[in-house]
TIRO-2110 file (N, C-alpha, C; in Angstrom, 1 decimal):
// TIRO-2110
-12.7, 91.6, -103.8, N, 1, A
-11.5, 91.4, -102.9, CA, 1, A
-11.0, 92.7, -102.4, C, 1, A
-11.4, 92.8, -101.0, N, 2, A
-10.4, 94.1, -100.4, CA, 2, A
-9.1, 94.0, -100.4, C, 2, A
-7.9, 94.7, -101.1, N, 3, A
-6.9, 94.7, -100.8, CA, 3, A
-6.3, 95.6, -100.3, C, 3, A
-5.3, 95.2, -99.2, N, 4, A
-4.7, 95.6, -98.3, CA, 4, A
-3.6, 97.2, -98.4, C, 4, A
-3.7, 98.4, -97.8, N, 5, A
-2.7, 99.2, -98.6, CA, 5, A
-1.8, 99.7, -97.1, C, 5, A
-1.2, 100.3, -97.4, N, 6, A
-0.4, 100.8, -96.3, CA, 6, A
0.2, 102.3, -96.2, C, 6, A
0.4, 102.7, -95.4, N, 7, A
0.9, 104.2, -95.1, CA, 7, A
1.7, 104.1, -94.3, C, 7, A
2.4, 105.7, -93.8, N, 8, A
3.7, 105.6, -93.3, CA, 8, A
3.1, 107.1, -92.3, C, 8, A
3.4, 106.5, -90.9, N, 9, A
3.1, 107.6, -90.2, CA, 9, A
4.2, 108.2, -89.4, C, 9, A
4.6, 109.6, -89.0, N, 10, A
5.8, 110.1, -88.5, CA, 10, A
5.6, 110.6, -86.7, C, 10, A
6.8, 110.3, -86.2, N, 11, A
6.4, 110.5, -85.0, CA, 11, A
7.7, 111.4, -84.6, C, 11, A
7.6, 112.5, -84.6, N, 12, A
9.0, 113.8, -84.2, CA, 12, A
9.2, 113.5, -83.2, C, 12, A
10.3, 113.5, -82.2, N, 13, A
11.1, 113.7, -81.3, CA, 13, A
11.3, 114.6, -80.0, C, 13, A
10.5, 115.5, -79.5, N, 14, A
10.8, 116.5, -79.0, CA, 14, A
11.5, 116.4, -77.2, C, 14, A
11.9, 117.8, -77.2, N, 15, A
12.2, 117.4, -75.5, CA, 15, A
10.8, 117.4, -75.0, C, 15, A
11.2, 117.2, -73.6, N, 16, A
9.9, 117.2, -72.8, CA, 16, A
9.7, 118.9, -72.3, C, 16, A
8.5, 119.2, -72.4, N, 17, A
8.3, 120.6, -71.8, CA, 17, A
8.7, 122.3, -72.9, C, 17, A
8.9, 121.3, -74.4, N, 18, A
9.2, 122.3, -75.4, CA, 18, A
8.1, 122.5, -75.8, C, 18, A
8.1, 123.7, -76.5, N, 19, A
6.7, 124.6, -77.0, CA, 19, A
6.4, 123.5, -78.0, C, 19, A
7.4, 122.5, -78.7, N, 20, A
7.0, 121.6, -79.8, CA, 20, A
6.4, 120.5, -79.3, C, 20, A
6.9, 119.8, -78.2, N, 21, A
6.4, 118.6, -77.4, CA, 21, A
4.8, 118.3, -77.2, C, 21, A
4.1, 117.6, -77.5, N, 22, A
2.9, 117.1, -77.9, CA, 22, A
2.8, 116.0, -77.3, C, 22, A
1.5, 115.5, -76.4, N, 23, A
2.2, 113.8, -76.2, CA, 23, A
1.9, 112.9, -76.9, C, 23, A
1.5, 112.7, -77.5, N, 24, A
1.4, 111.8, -78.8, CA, 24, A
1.5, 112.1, -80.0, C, 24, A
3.1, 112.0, -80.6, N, 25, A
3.5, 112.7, -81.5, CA, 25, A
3.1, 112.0, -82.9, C, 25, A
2.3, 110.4, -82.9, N, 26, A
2.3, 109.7, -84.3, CA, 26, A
1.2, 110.4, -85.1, C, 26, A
1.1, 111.5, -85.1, N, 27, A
-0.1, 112.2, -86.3, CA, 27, A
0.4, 112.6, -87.6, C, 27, A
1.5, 112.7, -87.4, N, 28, A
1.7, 113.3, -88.7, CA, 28, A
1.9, 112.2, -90.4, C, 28, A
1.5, 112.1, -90.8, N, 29, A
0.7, 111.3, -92.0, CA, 29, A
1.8, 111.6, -92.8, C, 29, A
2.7, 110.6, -93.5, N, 30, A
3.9, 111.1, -94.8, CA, 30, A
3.3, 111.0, -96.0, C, 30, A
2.7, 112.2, -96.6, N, 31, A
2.8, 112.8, -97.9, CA, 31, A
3.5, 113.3, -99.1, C, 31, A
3.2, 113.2, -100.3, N, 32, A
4.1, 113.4, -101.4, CA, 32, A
4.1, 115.1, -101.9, C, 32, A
4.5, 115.6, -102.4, N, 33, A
4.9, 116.6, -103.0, CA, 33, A
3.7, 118.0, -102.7, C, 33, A
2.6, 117.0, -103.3, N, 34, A
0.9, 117.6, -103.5, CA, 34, A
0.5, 118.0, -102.1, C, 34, A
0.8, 117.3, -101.1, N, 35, A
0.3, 117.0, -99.6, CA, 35, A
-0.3, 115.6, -99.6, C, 35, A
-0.9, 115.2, -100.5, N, 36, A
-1.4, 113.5, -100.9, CA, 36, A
-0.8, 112.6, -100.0, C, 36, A
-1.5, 111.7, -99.3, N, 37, A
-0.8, 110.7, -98.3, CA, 37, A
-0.2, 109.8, -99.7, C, 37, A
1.0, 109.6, -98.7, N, 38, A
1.8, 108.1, -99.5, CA, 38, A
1.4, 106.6, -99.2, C, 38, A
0.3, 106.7, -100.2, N, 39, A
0.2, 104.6, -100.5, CA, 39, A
0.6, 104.2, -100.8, C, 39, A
1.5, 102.9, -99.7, N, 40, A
1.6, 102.0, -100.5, CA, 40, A
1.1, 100.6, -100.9, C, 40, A
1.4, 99.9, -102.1, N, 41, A
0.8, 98.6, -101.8, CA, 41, A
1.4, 97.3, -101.2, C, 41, A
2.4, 97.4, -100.6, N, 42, A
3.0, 96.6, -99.7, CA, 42, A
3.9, 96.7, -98.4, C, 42, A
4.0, 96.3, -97.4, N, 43, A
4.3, 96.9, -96.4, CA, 43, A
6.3, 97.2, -97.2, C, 43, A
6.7, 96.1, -97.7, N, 44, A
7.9, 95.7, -98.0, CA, 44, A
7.9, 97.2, -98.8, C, 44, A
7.1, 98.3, -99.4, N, 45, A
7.3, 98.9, -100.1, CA, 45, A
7.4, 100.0, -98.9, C, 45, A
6.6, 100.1, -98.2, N, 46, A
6.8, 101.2, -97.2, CA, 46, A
7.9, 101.2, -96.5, C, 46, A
8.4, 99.7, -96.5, N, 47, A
10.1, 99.6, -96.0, CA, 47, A
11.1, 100.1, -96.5, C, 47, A
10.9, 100.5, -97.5, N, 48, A
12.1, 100.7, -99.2, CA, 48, A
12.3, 101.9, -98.9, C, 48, A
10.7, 103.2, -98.6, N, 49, A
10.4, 104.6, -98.7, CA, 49, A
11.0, 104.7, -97.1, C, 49, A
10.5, 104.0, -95.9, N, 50, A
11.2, 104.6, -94.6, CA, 50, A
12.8, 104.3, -94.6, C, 50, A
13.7, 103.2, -95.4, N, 51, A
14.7, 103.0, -95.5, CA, 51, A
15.5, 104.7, -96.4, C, 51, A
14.8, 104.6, -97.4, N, 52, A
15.3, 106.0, -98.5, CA, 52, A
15.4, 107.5, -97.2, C, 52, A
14.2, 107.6, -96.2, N, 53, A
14.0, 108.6, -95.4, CA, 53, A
15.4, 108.6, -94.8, C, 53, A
15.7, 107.3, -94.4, N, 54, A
16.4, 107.4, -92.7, CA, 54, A
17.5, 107.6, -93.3, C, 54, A
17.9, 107.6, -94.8, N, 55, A
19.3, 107.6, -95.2, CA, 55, A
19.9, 108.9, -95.8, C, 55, A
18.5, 109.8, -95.7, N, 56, A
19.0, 110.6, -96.4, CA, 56, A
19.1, 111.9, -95.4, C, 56, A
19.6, 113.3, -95.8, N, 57, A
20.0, 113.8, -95.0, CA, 57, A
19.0, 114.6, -94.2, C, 57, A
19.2, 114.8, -92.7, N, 58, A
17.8, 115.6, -92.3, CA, 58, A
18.2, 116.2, -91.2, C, 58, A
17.5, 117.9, -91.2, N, 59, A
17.7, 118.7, -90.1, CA, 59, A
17.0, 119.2, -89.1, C, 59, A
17.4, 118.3, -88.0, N, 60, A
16.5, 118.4, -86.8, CA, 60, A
16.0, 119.9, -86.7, C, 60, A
14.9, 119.8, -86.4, N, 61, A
13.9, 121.1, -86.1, CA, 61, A
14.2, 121.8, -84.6, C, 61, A
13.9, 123.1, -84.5, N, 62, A
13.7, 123.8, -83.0, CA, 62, A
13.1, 122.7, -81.8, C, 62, A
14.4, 122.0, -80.8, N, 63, A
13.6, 121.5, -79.8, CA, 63, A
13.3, 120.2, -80.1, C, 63, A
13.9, 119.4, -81.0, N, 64, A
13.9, 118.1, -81.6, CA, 64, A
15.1, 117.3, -81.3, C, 64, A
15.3, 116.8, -80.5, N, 65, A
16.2, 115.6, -79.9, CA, 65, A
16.8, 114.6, -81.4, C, 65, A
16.2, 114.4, -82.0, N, 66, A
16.6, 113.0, -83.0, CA, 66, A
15.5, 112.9, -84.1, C, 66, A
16.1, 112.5, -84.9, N, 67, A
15.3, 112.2, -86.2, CA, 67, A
13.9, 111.7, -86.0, C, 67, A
13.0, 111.7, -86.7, N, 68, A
11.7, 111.3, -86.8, CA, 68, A
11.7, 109.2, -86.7, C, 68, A
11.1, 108.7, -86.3, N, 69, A
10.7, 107.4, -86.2, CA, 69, A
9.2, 107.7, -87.0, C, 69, A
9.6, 106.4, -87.9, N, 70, A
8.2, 106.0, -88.9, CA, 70, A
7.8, 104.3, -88.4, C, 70, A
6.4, 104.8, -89.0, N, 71, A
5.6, 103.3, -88.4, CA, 71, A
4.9, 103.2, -89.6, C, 71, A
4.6, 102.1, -89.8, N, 72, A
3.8, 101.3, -91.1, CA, 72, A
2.3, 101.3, -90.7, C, 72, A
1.5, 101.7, -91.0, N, 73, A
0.2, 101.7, -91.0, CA, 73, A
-0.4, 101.0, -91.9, C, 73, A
-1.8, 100.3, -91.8, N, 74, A
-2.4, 99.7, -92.8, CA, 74, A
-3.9, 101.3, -93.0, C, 74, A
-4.6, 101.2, -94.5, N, 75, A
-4.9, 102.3, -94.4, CA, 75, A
-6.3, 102.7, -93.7, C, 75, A
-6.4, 101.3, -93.4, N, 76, A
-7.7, 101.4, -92.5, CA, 76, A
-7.5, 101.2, -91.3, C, 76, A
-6.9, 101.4, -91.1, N, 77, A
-6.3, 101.7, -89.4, CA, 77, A
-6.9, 102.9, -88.4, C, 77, A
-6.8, 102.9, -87.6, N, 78, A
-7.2, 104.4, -86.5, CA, 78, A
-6.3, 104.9, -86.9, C, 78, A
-5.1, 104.9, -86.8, N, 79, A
-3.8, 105.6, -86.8, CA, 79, A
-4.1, 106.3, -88.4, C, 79, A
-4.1, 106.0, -89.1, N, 80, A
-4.2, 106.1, -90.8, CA, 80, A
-5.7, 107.6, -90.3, C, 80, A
-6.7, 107.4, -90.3, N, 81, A
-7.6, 108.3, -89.8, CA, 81, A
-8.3, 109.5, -88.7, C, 81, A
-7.0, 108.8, -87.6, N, 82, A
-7.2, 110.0, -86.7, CA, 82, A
-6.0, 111.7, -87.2, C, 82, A
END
């Protein structure tokens, strides 16, 4: 039985035309401590971890408009391996 896992991908904020601004900013993969991507085993669980993110405190970077937006990935996804 293949079971299903999920990840949590970040997508930064930037203005348009900043030395940060990228145009497709969903690369960045949410990892633990190690650099280790964060699995999880249910999407409802990656809900819990992007809920804990958005609540907790965070300081916009150089040229960053707004907090980061997270998306739920499954881990065999493009998104998950590009």
């Amino acid at each position: 039985m293949n079971e299903k896992k999920y990840g949590i991908v970040q997508r930064r904020n930037y203005y348009e035309g900043t030395l940060n601004a990228r145009g497709d900013h969903w690369h960045r993969i949410i990892s633990d401590l190690t650099g280790e991507p964060v699995v999880c085993d249910s999407r409802d669980d990656a809900r819990q971890m992007i809920a804990k993110m958005d609540a907790a405190d965070y300081e916009l970077a150089h040229s960053e408009y707004s907090r980061p937006s997270y998306r739920i990935v499954r881990t065999d996804s493009r998104l998950w391996h590009d």
